[in-house]
ZAMARGU-4260 file (C-alpha; in steps of 0.2 Angstrom, whole numbers, plus 5000, padded with zeros to 4 digits):
<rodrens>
0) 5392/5403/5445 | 5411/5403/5441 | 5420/5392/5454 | 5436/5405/5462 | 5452/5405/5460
5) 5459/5396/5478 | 5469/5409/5487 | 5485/5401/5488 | 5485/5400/5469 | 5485/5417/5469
10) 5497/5422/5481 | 5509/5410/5474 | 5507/5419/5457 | 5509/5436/5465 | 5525/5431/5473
15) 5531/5423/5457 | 5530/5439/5446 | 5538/5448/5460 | 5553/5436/5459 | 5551/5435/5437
20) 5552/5454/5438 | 5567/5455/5450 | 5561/5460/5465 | 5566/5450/5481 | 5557/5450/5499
25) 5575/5454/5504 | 5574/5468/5494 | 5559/5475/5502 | 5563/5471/5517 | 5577/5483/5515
30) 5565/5496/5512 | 5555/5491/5527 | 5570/5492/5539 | 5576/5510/5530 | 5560/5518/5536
35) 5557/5509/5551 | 5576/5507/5561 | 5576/5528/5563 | 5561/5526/5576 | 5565/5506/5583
40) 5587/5505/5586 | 5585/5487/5588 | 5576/5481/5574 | 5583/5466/5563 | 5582/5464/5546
45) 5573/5448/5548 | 5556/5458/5558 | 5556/5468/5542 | 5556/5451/5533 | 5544/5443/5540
50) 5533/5460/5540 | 5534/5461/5523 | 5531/5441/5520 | 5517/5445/5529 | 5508/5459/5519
55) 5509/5448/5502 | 5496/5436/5510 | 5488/5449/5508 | 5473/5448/5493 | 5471/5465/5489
60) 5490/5464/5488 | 5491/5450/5478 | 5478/5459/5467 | 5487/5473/5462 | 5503/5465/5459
65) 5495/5453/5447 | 5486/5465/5438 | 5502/5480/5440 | 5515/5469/5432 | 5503/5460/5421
70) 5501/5479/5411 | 5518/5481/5412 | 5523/5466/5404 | 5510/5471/5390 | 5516/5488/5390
75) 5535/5480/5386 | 5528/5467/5373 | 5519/5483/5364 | 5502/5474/5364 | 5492/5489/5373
80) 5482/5499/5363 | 5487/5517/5362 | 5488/5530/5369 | 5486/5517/5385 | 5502/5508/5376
85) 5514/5524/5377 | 5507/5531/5394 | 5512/5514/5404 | 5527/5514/5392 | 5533/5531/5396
90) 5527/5533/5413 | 5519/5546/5409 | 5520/5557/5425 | 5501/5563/5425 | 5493/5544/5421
95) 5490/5542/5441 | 5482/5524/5439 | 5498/5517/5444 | 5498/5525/5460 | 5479/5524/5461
100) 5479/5502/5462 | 5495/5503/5473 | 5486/5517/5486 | 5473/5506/5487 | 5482/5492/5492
105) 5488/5501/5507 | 5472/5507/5517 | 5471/5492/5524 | 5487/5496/5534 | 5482/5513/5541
110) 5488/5533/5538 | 5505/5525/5544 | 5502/5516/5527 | 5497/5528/5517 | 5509/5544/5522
115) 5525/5530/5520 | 5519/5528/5501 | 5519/5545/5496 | 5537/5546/5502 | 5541/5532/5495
120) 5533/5534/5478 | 5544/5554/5477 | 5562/5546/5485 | 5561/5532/5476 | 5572/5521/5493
125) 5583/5504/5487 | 5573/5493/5475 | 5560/5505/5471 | 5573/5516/5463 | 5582/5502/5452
130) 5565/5498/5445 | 5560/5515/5442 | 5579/5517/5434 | 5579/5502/5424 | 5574/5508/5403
135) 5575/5491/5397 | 5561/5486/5406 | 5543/5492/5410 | 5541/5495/5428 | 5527/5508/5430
140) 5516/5499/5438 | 5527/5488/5449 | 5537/5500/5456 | 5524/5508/5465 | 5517/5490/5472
145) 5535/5489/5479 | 5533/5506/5488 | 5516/5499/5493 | 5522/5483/5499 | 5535/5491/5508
150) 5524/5505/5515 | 5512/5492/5520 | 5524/5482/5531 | 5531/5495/5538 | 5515/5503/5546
155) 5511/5483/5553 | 5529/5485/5558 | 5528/5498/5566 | 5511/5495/5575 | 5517/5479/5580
160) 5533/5486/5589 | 5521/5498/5601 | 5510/5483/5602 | 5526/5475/5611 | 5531/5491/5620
165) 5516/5492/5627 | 5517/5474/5634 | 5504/5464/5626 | 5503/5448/5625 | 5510/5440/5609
170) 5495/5430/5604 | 5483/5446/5606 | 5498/5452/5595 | 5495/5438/5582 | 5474/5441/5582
175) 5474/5457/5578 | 5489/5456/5565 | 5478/5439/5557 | 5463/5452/5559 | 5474/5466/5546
180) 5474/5450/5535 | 5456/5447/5529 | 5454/5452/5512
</rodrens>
């Protein structure tokens, strides 16, 4: 049997192909705050930080970006074969398997999760439009782990919020979040 790969190897190469591709936890955190401040007045930046920093601990997450950005840098480099080469290239609006691997990466989060992607995969909010905008580069895979990443904090962002509203203690808080977190 193979030995696996240790987890932290693989998150640490999830978060660098984020930062190689250009995209920030600041910029997602952005996103985070955008959907979840109309509901919660008081929230900080840094709650949607730390949501988000959260969700790429995340394996499934961590999955998908590697293997999102890893065919869009092939797609850039022209070594796919076609037609997968000029679908990814193009992003071609009815290949659906981008969406398909990041929606997957989001059920662990809830409907919250889910409903927050599909907005965020039409509106195209903050980073997730300059990826999807930039034609130099391929992005059809990674702009739509952004809108998952996002969408996925915000749902645990938003659940920890009622969590707090409805008084419960902080370290039940902190089980149940380190609960989201298997897999």
């Amino acid at each position: 049997m193979k030995k696996p790969v240790p987890c932290e190897v693989v998150e640490n190469a999830a978060r660098k192909k984020l930062k190689e591709r250009g995209v920030t936890i600041d910029d997602i955190a952005k996103v985070v705050f955008a959907m979840q401040e109309p509901y919660h007045p008081h929230l900080t930046l840094e709650e949607c930080y730390e949501s988000t920093d959260a969700v790429l601990k995340k394996r499934e997450i961590q999955h998908a970006i590697l293997v999102g950005v890893e065919l869009d840098v092939l797609a850039e480099k022209k070594q796919l074969s076609e037609p997968l080469q000029s679908l990814i290239d193009s992003d071609e609006g009815l290949f659906g398997v981008d969406e398909t691997v990041a929606l997957g990466s989001v059920f662990g989060f809830g409907s919250i999760a889910v409903t927050t992607f599909g907005y965020l995969d039409k509106q195209k909010v903050g980073i997730i439009r300059e990826l999807d905008e930039r034609k130099e580069e391929v992005h059809t895979f990674l702009d739509d782990m952004v809108a998952s990443i996002a969408a996925s904090a915000s749902a645990r962002l938003a659940h920890r919020l009622r969590d707090i509203q409805e008084n419960r203690r902080i370290e039940d808080i902190k089980n149940r979040e380190d609960e989201e977190l298997i897999g």
